[in-house]
C-alpha positions as CSV (number, residue, x, y, z in Angstrom):
1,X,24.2,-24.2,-18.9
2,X,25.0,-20.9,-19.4
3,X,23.2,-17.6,-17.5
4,X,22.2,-14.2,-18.6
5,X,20.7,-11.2,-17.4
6,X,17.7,-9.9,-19.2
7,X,17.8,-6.4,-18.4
8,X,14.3,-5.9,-20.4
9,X,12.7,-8.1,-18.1
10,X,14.0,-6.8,-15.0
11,X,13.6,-3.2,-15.6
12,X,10.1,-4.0,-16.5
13,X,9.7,-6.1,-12.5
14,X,11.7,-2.7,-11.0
15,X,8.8,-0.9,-13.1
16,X,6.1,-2.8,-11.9
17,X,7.1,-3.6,-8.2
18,X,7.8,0.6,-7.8
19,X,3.8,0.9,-9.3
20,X,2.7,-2.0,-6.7
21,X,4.6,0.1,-3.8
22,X,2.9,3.5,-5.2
23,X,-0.5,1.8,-5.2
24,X,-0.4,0.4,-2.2
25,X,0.9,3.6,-0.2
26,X,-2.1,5.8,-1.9
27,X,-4.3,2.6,-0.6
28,X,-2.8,2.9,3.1
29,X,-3.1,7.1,2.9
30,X,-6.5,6.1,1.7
31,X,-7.2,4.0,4.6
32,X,-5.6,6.3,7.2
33,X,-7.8,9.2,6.1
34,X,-11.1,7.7,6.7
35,X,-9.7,6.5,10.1
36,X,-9.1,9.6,10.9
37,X,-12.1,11.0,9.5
38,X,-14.2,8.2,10.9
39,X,-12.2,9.1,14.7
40,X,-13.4,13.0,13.9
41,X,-17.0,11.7,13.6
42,X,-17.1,10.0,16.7
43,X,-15.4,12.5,18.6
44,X,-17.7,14.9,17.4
45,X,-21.0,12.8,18.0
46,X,-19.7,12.1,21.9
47,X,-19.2,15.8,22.6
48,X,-22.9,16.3,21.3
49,X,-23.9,13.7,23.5
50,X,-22.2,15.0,26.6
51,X,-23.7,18.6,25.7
52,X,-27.5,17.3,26.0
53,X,-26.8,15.3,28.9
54,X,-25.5,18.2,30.6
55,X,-28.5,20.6,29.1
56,X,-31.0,17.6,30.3
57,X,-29.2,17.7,33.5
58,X,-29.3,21.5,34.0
59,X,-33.2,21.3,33.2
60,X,-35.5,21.3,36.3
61,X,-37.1,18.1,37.0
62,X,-41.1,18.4,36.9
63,X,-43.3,15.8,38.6
């Protein structure tokens, strides 16, 4: 039985396995910039929360 190379058919794989590579960095960009994002968000909510504990702190107690 004899082999060939179908060069149609494996430029068109190359073509689509370079698209699945593209897409899938663009997903994991995607992905990392709402971690980071997301990291941000936090970050900036705990330093609000350590700013009115310290203002509730500084506040004198009334009984």
């Amino acid at each position: 039985m004899r082999t060939f190379a179908d060069t149609e058919l494996q430029a068109r794989l190359i073509r689509e396995m370079r698209e699945l590579y593209e897409k899938r960095g663009k997903l994991e960009a995607g992905i990392r910039a709402v971690d980071t994002a997301r990291s941000l968000r936090i970050e900036k909510d705990a330093l609000i929360d350590i700013a009115a504990y310290r203002a509730s702190l500084s506040r004198p107690q009334t009984m």
